[in-house]
C-alpha positions in Angstrom: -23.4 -2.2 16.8 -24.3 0.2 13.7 -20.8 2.0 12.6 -22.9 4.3 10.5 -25.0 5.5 13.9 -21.3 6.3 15.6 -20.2 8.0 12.3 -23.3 10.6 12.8 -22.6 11.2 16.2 -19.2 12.0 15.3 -20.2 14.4 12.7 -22.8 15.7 15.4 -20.2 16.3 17.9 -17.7 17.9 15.3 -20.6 20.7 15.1 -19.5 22.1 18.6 -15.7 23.2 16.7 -14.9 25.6 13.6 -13.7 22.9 11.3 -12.9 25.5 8.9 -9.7 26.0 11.9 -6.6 24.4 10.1 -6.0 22.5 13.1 -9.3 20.9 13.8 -9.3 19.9 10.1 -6.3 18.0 9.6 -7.7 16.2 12.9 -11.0 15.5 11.5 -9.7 14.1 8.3 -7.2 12.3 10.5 -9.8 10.5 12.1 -10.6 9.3 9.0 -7.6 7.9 8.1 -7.5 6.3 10.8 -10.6 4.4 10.4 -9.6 3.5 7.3 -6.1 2.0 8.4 -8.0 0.2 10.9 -10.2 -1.1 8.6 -7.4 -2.2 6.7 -5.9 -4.2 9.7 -9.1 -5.7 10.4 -9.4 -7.1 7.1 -6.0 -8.6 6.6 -6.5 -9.8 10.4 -10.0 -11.8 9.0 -11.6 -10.1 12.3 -15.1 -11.4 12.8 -17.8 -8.6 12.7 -17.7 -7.9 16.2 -14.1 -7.1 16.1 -14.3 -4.8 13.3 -16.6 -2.5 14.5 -14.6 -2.6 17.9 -12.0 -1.3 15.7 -13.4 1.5 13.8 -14.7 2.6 17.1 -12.1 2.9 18.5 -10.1 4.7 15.6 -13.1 7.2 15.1 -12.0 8.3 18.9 -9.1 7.6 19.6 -8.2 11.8 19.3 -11.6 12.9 20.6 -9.3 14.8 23.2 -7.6 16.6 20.2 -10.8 19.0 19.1 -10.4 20.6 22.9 -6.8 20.5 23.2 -6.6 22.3 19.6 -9.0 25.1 20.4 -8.0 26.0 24.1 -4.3 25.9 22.8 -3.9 25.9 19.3 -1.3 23.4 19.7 -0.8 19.2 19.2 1.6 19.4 21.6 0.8 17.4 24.7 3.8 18.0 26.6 3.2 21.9 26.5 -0.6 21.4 27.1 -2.8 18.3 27.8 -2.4 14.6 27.3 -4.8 14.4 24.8 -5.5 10.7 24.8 -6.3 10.8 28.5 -8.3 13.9 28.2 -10.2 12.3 25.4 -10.7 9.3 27.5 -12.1 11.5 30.4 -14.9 13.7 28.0 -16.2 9.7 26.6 -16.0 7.9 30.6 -15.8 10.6 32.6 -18.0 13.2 31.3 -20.1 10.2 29.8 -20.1 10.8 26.2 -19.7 7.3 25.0 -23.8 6.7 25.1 -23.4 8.8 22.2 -21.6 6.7 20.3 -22.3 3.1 20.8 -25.5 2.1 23.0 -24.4 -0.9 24.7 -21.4 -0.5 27.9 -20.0 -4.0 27.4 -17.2 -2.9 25.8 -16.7 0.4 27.8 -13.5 -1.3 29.5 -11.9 -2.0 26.0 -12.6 1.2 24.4 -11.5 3.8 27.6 -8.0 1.3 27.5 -7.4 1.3 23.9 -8.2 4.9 24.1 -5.9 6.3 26.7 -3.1 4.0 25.9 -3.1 4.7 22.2 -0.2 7.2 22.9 1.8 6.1 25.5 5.3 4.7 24.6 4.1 1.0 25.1 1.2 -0.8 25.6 1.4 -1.1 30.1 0.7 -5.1 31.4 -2.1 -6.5 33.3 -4.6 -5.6 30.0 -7.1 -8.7 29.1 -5.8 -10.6 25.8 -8.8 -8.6 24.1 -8.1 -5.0 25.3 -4.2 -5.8 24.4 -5.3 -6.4 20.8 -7.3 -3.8 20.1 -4.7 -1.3 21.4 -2.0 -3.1 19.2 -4.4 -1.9 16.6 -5.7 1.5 17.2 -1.8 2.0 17.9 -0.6 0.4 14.6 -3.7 2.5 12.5 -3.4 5.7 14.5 0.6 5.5 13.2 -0.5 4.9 9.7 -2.5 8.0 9.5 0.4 10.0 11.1 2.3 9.3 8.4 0.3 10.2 5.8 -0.7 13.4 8.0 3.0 14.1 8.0 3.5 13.7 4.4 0.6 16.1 3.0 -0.4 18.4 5.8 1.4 21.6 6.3 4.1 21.3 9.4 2.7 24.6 10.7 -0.4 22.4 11.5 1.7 19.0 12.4 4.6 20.4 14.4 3.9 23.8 15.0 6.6 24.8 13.2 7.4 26.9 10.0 9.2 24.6 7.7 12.6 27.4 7.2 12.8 27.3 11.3 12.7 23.1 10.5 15.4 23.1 8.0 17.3 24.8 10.0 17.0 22.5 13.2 19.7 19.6 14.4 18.8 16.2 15.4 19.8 15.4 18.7 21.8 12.5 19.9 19.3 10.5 21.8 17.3 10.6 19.2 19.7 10.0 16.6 20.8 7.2 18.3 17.7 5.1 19.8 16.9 5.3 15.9 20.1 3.6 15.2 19.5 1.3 17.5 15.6 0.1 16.2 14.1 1.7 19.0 10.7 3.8 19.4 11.6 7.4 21.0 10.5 8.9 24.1 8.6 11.8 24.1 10.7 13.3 26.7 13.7 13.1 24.2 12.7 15.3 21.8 14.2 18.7 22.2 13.7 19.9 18.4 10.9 19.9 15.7 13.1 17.9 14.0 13.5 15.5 16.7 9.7 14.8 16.8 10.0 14.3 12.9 12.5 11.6 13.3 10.6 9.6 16.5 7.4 9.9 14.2 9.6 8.2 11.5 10.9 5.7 14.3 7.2 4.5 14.2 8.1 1.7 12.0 9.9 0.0 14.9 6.9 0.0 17.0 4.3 -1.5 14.8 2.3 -4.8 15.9 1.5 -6.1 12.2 3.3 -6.9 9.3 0.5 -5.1 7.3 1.2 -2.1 9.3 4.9 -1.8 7.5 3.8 -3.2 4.1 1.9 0.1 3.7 4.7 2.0 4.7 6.4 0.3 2.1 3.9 0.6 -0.2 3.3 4.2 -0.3 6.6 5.1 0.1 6.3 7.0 3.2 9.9 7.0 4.4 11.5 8.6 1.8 8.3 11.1 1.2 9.0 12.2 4.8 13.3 12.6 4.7 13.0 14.3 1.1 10.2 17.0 2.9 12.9 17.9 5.2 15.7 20.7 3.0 18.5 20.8 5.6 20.9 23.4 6.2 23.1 21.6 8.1 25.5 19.0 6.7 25.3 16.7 9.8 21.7 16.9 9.8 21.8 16.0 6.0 24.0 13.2 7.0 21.9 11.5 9.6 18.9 12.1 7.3 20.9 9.5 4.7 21.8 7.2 7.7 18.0 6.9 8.7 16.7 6.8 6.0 19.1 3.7 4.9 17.8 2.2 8.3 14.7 2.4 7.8 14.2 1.3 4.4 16.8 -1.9 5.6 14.3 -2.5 8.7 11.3 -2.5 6.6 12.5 -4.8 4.1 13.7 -7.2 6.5 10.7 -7.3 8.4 
């Protein structure tokens, strides 16, 4: 299990896209990050050697799907397009990619779960104790990253979106509401670009590890995120205040 041998197969398959595309680069360096959150996890978790490889594995990936989805439909947006965790599963298991990155099958089990599950509103039952941990983590690294996609990247690239039409968007009830209430927000909520900005802040009640919200914390992510939103709307501006209270409250107290 050589993580450096996986890494140049990544870079190797990464040859097949135009990484000079806006889109494919943010998910590149996103790969990254998310190796790097993972690694992070792994090392505050004392993971054994086995287990950490597992885990940059997996990050490295986790959004294989996302180089395809991004050039057949220049757009992140699974709901409009392809799930991209399951389609990324499919091109490693399916089409039989893995070999490419790791030699050895014994973990193919672990790696298609952890993989397809990494974006699904919660983690489904009947998983071995192993599989459910590493998709705690890939879960927990891959919303670290998203974060810190979300606080550099352009939105045209994250959301799709122009930032004026953003400012100028409401946040709907549901949504406004399952964050007052400390809950993770369905996909199938969402019915603004807003509304997908405020379940990606709603991450912080769906983390697995302490570590995970220390860095949060630590980086100041939350108010980074509200302050990059310029609303028009009073009521938006508002709620904005009230999350962002929440949040901060939630983090602290956790």
């Amino acid at each position: 299990m050589d993580f450096e041998k996986s890494t140049i197969a990544f870079e190797k398959f990464l040859q097949e896209y135009d990484t000079n595309d806006e889109k494919i680069k943010l998910k590149e360096i996103h790969t990254y990050g998310v190796v790097e959150a993972a690694t992070a996890i792994a090392k505050e978790l004392k993971l054994n050697a086995e287990d950490t490889y597992l885990a940059k594995l997996i990050a490295l990936l986790h959004d294989i799907g996302r180089f395809e989805q991004a050039r057949r439909f220049n757009s992140f947006v699974d709901k409009d397009t392809i799930d991209h965790a399951e389609f990324g599963a499919d091109i490693l298991f399916k089409d039989g990619r893995i070999r490419e990155f790791i030699e050895t099958n014994e973990y193919d089990d672990l790696i298609e779960n952890a993989i397809r599950i990494h974006n699904k509103y919660e983690i489904p039952l009947g998983l071995t104790d192993h599989t459910h941990f590493h998709c705690k983590i890939i879960r927990d690294a891959d919303k670290l990253d998203i974060f810190r996609v979300m606080a550099v990247d352009s939105m045209t690239a994250f959301a799709n979106v122009e930032e004026s039409i953003m400012n100028q968007e409401n946040i709907t009830d549901d949504v406004y509401n399952d964050f007052l209430n400390h809950k993770p927000i369905l996909s199938a909520k969402r019915k603004t670009h807003l509304d997908l900005w405020v379940s990606c802040l709603a991450f912080i009640f769906d983390f697995n590890f302490s570590i995970s919200l220390k860095i949060v914390q630590k980086r100041n992510y939350i108010d980074i995120l509200i302050n990059r939103i310029q609303s028009q709307n009073l009521k938006t501006r508002t709620r904005l205040e009230e999350i962002r209270k929440i949040a901060h409250a939630y983090i602290s107290a956790n």
